[in-house]
C-alpha positions as CSV (number, residue, x, y, z in Angstrom):
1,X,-219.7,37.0,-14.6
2,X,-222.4,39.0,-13.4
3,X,-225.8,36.8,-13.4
4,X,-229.0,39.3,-14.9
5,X,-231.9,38.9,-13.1
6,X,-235.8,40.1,-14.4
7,X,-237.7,41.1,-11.4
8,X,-236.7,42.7,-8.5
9,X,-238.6,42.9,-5.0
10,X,-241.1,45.4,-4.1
11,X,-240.2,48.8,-2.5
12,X,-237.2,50.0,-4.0
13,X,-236.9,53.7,-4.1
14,X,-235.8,54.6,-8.0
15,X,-236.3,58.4,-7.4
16,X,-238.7,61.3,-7.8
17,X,-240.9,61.3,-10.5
18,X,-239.1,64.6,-11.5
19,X,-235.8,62.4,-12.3
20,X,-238.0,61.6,-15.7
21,X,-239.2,64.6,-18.0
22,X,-242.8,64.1,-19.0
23,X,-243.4,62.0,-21.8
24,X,-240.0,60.0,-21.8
25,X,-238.5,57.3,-20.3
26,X,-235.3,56.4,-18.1
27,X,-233.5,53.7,-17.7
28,X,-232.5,51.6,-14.1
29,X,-229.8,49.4,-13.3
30,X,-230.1,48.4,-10.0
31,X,-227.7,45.5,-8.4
32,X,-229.3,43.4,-6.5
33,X,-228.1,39.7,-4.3
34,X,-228.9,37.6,-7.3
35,X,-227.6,39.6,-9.9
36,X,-228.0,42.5,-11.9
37,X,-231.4,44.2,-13.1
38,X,-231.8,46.5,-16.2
39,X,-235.3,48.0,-16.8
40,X,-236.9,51.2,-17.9
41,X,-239.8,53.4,-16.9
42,X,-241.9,55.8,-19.0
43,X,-243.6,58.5,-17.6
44,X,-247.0,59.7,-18.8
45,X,-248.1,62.7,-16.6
46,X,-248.2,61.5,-12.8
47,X,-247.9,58.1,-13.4
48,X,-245.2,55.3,-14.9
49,X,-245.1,52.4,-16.5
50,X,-242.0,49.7,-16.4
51,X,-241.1,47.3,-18.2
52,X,-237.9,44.6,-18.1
53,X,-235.1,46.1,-20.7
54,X,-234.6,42.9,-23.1
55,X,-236.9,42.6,-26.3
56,X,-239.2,39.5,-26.6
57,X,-237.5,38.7,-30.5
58,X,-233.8,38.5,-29.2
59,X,-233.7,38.4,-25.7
60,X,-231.1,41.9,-26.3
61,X,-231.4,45.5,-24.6
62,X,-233.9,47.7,-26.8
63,X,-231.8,51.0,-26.7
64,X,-228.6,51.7,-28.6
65,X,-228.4,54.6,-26.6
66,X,-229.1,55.8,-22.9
67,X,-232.4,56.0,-22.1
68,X,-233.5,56.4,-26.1
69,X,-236.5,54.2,-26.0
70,X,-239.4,55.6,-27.3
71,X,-240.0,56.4,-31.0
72,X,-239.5,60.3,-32.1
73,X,-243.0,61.0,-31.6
74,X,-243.2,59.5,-27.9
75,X,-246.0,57.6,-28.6
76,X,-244.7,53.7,-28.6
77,X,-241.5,51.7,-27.1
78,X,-239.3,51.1,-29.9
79,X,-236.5,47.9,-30.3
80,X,-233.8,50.0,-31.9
81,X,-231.8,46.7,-33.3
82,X,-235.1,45.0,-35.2
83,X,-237.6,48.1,-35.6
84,X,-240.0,46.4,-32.8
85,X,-242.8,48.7,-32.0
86,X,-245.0,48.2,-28.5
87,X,-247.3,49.8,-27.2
88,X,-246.7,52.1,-23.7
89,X,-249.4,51.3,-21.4
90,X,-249.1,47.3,-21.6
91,X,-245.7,46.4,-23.5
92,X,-247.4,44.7,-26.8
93,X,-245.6,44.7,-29.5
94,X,-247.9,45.7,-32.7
95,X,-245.5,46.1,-35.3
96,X,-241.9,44.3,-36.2
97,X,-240.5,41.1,-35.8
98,X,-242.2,40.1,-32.6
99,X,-246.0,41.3,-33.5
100,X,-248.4,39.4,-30.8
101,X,-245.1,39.1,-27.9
102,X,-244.8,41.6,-25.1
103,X,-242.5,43.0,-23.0
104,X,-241.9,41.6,-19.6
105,X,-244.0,43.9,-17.3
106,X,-241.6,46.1,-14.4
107,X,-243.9,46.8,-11.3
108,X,-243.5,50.5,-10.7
109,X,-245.6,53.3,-9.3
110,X,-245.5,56.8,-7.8
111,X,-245.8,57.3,-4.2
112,X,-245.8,60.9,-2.2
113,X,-244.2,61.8,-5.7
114,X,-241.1,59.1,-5.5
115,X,-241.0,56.2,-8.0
116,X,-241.3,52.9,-6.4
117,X,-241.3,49.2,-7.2
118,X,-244.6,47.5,-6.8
């Protein structure tokens, strides 16, 4: 069995910013020594935000489906299994199951136009 792990170092290269549309988000699995990661990152403009892919109510993935992690209206992260809503720019979840919680932060940023871990 492949062991998950929830952080990974700093420096890895995820891609140009291009790789994710404006005012979505993508999803990264990236295999590391210790096991396997699974995060996502929105984009908002020229910067991102990243957050560890596992909901603070069940400890599950919050997507059903690739890369669907934002509500219709792009505006919050959504938990498509319990309804859990969170808020982009700092993971906290203001409505659902989990209200007060917060996703576990992804250090990522934008350099020369690349997405990078921080």
């Amino acid at each position: 069995m492949i062991e998950r792990v929830f952080a990974t170092p700093a420096g890895v290269t995820l891609g140009p910013l291009a790789l994710i549309p404006d005012g979505t988000a993508r999803n990264f699995v990236l295999q590391l020594r210790a096991g396997r990661f699974h995060g996502f990152v929105v984009r908002r403009g020229e910067s991102v935000v990243g957050y560890v892919d596992r909901c603070p109510h069940m400890g599950v993935p919050l997507a059903q489906s690739l890369d669907a992690y934002l509500t219709p209206d792009g505006t919050r992260i959504a938990c498509a299994w319990h309804g859990a809503l969170f808020e982009i720019a700092d993971g906290l979840c203001v409505g659902g199951p989990c209200v007060g919680a917060a996703l576990t932060p992804w250090p990522v940023t934008v350099a020369d136009g690349v997405i990078v871990t921080a």
